[in-house]
VEXRO-734182 format. One record per residue: residue in three letters; x, y, z of N, C-alpha, C in turn. Coordinates in Angstrom, 1 decimal, padded with zeros to 4 digits. Layout:
<atom r="ala" n_xx="X" n_yy="Y" n_zz="Z" ca_xx="X" ca_yy="Y" ca_zz="Z" c_xx="X" c_yy="Y" c_zz="Z"/>
...
END
This chain:
<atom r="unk" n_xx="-319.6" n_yy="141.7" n_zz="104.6" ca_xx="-318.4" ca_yy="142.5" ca_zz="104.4" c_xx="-317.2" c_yy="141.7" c_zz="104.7"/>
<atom r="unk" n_xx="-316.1" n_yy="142.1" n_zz="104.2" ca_xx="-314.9" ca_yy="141.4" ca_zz="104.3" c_xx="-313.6" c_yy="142.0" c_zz="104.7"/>
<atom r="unk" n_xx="-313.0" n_yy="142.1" n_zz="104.7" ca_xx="-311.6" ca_yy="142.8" ca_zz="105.6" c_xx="-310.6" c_yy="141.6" c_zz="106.5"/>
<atom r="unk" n_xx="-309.0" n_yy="142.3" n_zz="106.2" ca_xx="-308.4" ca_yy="141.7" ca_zz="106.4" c_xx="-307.8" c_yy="141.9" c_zz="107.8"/>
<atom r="unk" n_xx="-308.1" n_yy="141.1" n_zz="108.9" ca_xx="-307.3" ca_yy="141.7" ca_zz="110.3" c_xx="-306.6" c_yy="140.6" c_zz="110.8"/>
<atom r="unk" n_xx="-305.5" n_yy="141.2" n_zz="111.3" ca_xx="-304.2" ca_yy="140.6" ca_zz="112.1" c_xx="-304.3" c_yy="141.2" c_zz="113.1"/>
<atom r="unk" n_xx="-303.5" n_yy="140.7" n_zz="114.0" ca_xx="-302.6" ca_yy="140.7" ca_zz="115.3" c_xx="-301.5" c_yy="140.1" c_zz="116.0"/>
<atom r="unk" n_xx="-300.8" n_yy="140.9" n_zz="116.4" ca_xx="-299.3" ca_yy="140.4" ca_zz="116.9" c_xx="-299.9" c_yy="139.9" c_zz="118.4"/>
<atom r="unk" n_xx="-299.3" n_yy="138.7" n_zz="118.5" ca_xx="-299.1" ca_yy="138.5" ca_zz="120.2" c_xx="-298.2" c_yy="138.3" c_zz="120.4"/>
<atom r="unk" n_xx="-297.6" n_yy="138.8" n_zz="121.3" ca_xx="-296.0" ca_yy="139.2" ca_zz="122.3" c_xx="-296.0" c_yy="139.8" c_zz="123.1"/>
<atom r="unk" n_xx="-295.2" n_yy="139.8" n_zz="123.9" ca_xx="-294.4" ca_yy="140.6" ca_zz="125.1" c_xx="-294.3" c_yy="142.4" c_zz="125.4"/>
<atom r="unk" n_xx="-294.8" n_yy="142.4" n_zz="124.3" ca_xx="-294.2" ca_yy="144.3" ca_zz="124.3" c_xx="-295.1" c_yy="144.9" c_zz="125.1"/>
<atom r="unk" n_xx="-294.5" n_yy="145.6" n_zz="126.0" ca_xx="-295.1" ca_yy="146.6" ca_zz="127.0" c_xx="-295.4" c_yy="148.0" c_zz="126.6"/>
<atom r="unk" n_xx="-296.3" n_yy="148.7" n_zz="126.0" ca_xx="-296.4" ca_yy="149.9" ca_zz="125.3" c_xx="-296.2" c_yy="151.0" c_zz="126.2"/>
<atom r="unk" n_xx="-296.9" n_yy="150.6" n_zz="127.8" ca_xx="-296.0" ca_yy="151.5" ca_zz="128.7" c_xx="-294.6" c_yy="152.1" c_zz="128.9"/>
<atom r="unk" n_xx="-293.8" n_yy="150.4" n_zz="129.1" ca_xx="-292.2" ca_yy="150.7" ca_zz="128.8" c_xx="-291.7" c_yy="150.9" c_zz="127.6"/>
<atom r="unk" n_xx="-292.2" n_yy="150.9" n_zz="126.4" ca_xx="-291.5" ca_yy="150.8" ca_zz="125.1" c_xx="-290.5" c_yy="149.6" c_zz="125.2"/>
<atom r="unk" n_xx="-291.0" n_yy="148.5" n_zz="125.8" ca_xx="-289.9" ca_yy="147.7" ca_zz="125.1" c_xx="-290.5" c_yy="146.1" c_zz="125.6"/>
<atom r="unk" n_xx="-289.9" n_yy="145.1" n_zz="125.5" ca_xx="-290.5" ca_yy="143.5" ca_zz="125.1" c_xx="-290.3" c_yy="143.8" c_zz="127.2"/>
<atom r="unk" n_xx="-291.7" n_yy="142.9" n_zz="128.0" ca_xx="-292.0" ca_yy="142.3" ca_zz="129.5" c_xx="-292.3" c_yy="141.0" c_zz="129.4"/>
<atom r="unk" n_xx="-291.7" n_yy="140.0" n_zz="130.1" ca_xx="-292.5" ca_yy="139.0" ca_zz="130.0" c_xx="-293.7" c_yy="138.7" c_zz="130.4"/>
<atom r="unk" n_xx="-293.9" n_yy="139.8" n_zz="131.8" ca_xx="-295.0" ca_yy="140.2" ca_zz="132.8" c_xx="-296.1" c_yy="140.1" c_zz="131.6"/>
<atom r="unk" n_xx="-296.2" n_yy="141.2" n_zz="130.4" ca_xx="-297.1" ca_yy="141.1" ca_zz="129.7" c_xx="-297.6" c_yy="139.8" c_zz="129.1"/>
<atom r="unk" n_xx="-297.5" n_yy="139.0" n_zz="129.4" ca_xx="-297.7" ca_yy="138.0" ca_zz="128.9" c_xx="-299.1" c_yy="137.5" c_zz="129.5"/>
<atom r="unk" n_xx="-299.0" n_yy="137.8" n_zz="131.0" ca_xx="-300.1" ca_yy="137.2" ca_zz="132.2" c_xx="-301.3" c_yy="138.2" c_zz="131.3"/>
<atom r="unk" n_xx="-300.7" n_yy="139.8" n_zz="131.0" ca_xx="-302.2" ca_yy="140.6" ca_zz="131.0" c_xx="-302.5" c_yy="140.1" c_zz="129.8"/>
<atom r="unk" n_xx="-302.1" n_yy="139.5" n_zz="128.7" ca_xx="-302.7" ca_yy="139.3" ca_zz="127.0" c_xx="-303.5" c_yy="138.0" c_zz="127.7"/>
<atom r="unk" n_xx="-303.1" n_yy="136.9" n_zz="128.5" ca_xx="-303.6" ca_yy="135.8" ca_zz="128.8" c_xx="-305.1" c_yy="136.5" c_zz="129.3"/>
<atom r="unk" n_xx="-304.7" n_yy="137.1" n_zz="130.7" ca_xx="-306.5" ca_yy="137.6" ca_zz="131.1" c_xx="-307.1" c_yy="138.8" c_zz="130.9"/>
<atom r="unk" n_xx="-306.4" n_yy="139.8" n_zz="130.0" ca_xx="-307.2" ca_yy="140.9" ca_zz="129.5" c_xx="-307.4" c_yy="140.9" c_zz="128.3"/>
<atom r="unk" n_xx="-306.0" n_yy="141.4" n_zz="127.6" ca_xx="-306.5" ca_yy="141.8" ca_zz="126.0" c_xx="-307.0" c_yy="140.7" c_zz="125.2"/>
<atom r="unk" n_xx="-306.4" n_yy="139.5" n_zz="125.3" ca_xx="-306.7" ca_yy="138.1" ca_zz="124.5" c_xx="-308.1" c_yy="137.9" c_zz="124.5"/>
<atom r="unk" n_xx="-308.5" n_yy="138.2" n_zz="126.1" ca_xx="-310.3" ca_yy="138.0" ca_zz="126.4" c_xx="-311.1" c_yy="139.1" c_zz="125.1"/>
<atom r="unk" n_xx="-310.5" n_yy="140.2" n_zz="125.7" ca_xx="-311.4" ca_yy="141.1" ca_zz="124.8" c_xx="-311.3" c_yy="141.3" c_zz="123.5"/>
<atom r="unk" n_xx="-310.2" n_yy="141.0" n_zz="123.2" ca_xx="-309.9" ca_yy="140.9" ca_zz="121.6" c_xx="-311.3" c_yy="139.6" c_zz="120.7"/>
<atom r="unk" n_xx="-310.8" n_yy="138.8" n_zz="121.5" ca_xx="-311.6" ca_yy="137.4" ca_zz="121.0" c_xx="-313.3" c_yy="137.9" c_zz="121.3"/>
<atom r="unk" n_xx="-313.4" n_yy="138.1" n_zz="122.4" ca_xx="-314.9" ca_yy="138.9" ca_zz="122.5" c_xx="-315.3" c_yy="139.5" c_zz="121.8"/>
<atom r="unk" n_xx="-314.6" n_yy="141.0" n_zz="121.1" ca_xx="-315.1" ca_yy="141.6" ca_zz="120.7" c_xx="-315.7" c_yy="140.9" c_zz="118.9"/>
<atom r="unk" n_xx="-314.3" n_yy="140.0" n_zz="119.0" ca_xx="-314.8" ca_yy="139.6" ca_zz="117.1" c_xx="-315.2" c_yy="138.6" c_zz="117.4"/>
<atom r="unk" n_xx="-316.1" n_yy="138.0" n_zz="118.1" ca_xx="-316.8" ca_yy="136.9" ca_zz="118.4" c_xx="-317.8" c_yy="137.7" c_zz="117.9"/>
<atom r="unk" n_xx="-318.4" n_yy="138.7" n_zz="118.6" ca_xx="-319.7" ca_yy="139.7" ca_zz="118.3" c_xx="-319.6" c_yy="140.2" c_zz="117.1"/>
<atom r="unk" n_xx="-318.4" n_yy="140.4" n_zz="116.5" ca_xx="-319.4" ca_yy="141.4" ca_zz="114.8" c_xx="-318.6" c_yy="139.9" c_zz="113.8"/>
<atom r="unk" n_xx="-318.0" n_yy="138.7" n_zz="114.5" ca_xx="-318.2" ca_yy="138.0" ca_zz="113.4" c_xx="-317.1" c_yy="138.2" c_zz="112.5"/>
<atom r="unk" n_xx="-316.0" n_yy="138.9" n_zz="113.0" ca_xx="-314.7" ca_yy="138.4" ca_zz="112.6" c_xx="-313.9" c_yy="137.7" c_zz="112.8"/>
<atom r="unk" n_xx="-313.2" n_yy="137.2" n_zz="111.1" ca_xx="-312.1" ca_yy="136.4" ca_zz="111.5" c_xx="-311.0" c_yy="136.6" c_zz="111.1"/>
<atom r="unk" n_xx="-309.5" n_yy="136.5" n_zz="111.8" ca_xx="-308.7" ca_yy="137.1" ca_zz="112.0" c_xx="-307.6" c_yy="136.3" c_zz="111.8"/>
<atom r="unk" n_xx="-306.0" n_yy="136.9" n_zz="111.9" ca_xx="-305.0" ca_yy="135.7" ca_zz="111.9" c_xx="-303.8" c_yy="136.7" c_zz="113.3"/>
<atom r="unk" n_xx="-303.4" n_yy="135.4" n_zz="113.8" ca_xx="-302.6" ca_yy="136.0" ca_zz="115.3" c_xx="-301.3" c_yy="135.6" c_zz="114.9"/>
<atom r="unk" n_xx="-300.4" n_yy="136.4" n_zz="114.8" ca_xx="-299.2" ca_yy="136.1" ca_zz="114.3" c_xx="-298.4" c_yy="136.0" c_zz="116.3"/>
<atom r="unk" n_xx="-298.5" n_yy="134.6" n_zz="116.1" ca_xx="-297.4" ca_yy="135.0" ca_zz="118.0" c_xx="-296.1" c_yy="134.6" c_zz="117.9"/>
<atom r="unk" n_xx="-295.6" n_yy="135.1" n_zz="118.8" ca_xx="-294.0" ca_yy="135.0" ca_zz="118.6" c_xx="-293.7" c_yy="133.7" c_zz="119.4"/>
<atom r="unk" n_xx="-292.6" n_yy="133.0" n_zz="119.4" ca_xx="-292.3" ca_yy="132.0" ca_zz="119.9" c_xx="-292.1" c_yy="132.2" c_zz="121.3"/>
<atom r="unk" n_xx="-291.7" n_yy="133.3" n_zz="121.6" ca_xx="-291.5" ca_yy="133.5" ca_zz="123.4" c_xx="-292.6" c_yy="133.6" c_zz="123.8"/>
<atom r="unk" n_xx="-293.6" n_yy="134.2" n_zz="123.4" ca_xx="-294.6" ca_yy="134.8" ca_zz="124.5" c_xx="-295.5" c_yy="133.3" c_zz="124.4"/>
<atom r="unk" n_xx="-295.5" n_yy="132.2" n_zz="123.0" ca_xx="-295.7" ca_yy="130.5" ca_zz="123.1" c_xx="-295.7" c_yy="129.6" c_zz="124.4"/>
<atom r="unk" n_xx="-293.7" n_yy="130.0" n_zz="124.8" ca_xx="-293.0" ca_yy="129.3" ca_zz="125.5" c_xx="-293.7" c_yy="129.5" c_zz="126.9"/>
<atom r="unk" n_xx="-293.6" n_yy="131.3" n_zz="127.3" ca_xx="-294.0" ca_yy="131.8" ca_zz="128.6" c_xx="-296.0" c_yy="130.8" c_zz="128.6"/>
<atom r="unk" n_xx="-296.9" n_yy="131.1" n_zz="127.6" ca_xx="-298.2" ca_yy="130.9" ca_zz="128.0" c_xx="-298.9" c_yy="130.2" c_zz="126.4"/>
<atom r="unk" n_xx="-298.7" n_yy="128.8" n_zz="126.6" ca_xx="-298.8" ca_yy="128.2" ca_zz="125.2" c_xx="-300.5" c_yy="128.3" c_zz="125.3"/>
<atom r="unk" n_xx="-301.0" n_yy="128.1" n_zz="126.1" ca_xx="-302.6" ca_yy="128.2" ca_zz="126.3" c_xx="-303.3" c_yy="129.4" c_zz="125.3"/>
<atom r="unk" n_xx="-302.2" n_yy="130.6" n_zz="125.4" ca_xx="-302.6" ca_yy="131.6" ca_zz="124.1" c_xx="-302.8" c_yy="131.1" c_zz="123.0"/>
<atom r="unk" n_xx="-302.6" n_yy="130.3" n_zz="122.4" ca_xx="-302.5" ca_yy="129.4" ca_zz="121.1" c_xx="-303.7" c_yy="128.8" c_zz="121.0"/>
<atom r="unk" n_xx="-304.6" n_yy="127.9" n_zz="122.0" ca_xx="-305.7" ca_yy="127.8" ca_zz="122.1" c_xx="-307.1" c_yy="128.1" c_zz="122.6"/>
<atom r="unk" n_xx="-306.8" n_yy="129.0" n_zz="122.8" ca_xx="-307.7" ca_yy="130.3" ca_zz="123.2" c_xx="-307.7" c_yy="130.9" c_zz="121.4"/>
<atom r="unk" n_xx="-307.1" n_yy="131.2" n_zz="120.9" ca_xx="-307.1" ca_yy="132.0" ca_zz="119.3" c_xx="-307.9" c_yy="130.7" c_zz="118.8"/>
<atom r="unk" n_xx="-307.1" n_yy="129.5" n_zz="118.6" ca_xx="-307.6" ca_yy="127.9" ca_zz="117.9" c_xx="-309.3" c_yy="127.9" c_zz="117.9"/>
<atom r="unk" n_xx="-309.8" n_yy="128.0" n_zz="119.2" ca_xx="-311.1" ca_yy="127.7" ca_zz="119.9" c_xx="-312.1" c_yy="128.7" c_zz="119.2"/>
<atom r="unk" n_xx="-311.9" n_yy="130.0" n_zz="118.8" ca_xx="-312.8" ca_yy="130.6" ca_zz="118.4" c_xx="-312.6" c_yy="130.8" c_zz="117.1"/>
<atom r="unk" n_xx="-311.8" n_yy="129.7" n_zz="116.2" ca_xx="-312.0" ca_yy="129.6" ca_zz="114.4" c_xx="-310.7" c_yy="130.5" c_zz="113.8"/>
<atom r="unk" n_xx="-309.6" n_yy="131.3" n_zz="114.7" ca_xx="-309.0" ca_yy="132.1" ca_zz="113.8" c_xx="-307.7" c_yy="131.4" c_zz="113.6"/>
<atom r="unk" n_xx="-307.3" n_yy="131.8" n_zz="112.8" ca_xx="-305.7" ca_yy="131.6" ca_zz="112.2" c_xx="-304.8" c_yy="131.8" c_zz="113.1"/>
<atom r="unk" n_xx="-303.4" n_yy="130.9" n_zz="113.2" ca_xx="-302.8" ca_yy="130.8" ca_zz="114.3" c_xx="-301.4" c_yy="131.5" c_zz="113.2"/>
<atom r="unk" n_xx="-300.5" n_yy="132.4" n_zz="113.5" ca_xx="-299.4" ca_yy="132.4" ca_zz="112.6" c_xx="-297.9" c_yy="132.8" c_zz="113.2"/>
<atom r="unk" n_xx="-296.9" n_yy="132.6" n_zz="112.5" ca_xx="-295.6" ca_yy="133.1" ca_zz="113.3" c_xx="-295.2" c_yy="134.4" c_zz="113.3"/>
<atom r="unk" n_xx="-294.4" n_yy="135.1" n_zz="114.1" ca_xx="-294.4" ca_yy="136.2" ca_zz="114.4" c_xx="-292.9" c_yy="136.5" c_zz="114.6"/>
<atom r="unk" n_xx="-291.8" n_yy="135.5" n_zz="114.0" ca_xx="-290.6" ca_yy="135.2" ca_zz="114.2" c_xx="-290.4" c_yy="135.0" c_zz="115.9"/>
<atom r="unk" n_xx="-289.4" n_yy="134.5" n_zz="116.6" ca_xx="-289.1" ca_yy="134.1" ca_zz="117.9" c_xx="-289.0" c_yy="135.4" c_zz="119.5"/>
<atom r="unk" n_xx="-288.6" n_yy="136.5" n_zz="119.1" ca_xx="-289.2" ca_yy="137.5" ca_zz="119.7" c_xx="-289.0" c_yy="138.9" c_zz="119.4"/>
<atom r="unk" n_xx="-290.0" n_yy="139.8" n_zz="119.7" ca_xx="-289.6" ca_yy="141.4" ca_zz="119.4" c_xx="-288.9" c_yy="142.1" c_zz="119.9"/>
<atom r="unk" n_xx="-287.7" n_yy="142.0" n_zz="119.4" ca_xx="-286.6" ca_yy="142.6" ca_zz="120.0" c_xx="-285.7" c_yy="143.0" c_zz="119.0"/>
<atom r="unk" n_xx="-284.7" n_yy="143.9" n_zz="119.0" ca_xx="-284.1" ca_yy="144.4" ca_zz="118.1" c_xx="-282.5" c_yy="143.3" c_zz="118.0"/>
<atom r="unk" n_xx="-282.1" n_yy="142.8" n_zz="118.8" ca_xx="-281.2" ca_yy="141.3" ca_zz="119.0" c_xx="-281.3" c_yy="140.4" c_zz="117.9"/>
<atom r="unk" n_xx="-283.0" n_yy="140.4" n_zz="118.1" ca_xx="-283.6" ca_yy="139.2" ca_zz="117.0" c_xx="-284.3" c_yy="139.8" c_zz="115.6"/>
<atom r="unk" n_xx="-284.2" n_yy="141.1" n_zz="115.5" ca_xx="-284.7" ca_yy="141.1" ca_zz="114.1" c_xx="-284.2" c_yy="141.0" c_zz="113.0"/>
<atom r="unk" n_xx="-284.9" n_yy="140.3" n_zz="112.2" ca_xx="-284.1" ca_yy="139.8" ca_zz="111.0" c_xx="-283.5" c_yy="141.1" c_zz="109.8"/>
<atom r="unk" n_xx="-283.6" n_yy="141.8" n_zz="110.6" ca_xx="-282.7" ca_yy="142.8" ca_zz="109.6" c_xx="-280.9" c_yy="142.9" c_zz="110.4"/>
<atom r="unk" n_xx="-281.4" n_yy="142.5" n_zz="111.6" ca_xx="-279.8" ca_yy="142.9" ca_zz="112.2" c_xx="-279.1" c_yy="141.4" c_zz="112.7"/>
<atom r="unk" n_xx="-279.5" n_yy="140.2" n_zz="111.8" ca_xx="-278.6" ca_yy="139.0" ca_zz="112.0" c_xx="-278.6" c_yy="138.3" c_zz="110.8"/>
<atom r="unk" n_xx="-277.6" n_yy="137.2" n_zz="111.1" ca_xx="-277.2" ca_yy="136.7" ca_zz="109.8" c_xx="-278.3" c_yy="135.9" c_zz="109.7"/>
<atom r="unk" n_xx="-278.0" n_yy="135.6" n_zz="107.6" ca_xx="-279.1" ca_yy="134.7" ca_zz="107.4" c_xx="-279.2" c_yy="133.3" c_zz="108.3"/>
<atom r="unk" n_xx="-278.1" n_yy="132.6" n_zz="108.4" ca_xx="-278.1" ca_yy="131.3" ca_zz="109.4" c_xx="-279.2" c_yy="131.6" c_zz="110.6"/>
<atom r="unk" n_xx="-278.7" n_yy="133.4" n_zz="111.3" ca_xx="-279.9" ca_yy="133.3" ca_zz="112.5" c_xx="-280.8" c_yy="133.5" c_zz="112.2"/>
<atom r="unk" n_xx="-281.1" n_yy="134.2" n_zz="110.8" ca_xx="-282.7" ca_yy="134.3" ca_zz="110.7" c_xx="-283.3" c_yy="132.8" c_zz="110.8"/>
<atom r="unk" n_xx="-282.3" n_yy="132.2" n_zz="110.1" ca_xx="-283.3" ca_yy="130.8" ca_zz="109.8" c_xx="-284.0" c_yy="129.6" c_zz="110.9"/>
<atom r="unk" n_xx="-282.2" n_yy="129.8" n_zz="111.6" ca_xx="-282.2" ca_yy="129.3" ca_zz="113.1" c_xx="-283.7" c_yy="129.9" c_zz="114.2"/>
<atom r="unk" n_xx="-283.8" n_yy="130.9" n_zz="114.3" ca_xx="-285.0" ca_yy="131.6" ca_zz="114.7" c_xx="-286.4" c_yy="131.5" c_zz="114.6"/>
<atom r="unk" n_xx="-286.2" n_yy="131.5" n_zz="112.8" ca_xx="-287.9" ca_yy="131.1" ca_zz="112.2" c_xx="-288.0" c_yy="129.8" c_zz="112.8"/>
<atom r="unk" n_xx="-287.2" n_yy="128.5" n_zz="112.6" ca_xx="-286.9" ca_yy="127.1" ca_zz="112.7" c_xx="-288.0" c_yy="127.0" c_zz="114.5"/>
<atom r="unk" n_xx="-287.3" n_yy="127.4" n_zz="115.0" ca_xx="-287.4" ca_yy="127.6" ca_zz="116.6" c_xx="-288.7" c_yy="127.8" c_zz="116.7"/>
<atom r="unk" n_xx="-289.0" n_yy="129.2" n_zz="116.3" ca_xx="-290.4" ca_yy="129.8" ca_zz="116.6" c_xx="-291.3" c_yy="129.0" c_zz="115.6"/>
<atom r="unk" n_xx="-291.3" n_yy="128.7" n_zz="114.6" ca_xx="-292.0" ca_yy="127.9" ca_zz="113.8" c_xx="-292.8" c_yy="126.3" c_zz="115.0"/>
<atom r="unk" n_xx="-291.0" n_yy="126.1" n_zz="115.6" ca_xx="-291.7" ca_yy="124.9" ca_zz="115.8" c_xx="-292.5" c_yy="125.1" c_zz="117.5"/>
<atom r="unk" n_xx="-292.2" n_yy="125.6" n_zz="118.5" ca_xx="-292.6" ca_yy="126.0" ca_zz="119.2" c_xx="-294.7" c_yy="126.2" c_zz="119.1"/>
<atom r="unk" n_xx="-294.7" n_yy="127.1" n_zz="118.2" ca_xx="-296.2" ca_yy="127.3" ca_zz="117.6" c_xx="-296.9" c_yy="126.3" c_zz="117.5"/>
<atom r="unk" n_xx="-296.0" n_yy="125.6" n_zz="116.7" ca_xx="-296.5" ca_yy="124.0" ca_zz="115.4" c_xx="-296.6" c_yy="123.5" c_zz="116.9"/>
<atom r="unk" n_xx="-296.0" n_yy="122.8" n_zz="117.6" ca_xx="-296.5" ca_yy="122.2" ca_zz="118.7" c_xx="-297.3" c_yy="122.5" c_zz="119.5"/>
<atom r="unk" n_xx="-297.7" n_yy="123.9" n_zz="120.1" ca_xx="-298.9" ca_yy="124.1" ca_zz="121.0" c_xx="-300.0" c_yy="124.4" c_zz="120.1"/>
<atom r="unk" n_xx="-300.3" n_yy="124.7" n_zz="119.2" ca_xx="-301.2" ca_yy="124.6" ca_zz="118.0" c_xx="-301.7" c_yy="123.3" c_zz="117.2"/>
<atom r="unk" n_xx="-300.5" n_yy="121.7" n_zz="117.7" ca_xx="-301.0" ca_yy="120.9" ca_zz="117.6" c_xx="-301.2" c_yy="120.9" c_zz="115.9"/>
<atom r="unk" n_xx="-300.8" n_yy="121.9" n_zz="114.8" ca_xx="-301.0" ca_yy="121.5" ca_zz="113.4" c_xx="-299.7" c_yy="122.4" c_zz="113.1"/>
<atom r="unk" n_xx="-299.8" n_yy="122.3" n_zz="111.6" ca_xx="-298.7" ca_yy="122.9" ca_zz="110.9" c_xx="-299.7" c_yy="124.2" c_zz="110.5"/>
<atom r="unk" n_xx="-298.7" n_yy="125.1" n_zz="110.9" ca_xx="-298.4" ca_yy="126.8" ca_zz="110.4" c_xx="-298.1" c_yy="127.4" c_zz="109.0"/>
<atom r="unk" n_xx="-298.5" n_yy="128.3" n_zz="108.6" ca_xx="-298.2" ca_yy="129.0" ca_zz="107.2" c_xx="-298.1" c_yy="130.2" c_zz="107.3"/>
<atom r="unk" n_xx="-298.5" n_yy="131.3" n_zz="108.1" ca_xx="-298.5" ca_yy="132.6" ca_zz="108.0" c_xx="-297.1" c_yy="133.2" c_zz="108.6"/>
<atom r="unk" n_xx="-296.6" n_yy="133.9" n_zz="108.3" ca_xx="-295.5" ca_yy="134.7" ca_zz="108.9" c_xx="-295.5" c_yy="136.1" c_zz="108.8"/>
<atom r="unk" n_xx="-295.0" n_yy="136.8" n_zz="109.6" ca_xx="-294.6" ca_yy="138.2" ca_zz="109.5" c_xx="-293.7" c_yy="138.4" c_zz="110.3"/>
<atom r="unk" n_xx="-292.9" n_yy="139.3" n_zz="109.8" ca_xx="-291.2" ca_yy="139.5" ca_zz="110.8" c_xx="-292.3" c_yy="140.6" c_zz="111.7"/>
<atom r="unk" n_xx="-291.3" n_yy="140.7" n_zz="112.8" ca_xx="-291.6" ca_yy="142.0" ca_zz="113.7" c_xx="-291.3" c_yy="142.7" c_zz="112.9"/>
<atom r="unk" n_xx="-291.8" n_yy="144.2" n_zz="113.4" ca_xx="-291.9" ca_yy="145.1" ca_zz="112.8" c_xx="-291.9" c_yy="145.4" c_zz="110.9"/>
<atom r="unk" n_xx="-292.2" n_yy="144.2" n_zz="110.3" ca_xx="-292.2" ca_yy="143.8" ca_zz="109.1" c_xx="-290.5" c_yy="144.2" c_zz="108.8"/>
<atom r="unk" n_xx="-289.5" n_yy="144.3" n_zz="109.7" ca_xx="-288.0" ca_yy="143.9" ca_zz="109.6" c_xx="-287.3" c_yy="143.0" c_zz="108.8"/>
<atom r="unk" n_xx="-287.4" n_yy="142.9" n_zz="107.4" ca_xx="-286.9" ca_yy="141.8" ca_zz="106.9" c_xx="-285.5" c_yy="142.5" c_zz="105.7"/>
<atom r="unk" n_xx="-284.7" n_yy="141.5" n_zz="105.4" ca_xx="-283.9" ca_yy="142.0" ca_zz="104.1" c_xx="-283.0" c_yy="143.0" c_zz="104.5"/>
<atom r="unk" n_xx="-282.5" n_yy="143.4" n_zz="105.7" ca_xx="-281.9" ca_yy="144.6" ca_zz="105.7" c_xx="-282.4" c_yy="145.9" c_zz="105.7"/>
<atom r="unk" n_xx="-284.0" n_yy="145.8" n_zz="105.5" ca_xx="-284.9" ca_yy="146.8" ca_zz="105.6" c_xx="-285.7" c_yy="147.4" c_zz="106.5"/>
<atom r="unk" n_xx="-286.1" n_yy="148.1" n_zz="107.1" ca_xx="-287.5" ca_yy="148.2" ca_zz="107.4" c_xx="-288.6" c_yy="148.4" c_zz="106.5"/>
<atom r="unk" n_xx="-289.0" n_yy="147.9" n_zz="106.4" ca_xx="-290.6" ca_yy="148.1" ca_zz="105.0" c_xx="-291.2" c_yy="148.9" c_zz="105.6"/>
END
């Protein structure tokens, strides 16, 4: 069977509603473990869209996703309403992708292709 699964990795604290860096330590030794666990066992493969901050805070998340075969992808630079590309100029969008792009590209050690804005925020829209 086939199906398409993603995941965001970042900072967001669903407790606080809003971006922790703290979160960063629990995705390193909780959710990242289990996430990768669980699709180790039914044999899924997936793409991790991470943002460039939560890269910067714990680049080792990047190889931890690498190690078990999935797709590494950008997630623009961080989830925050400051940074989404619906509420800055095009120069910052680009400035931003540029950043987080390369951030990734380096702890990933290869070149990147997948993107998704936060909150799929792009154009002046929310989609």
């Amino acid at each position: 069977m086939y199906f398409l699964m993603t995941n965001d990795v970042e900072t967001t604290s669903l407790e606080l509603n809003r971006p922790a860096d703290f979160m960063a330590e629990k995705v390193k030794k909780t959710g990242l473990p289990r996430l990768l666990g669980l699709y180790s066992k039914y044999d899924v493969e997936a793409t991790f869209f991470f943002t460039g901050h939560i890269v910067e805070l714990m680049p080792e998340l990047v190889d931890m996703v690498k190690d078990q075969g999935h797709e590494v992808a950008c997630h623009g630079y961080r989830h925050e309403d400051r940074y989404a590309f619906d509420n800055i100029s095009l120069e910052k969008q680009v400035y931003y992708m540029k950043k987080a792009k390369k951030i990734i590209e380096d702890a990933a050690g290869e070149r990147i292709y997948s993107f998704r804005a936060p909150e799929a925020r792009i154009n002046g829209d929310t989609v």
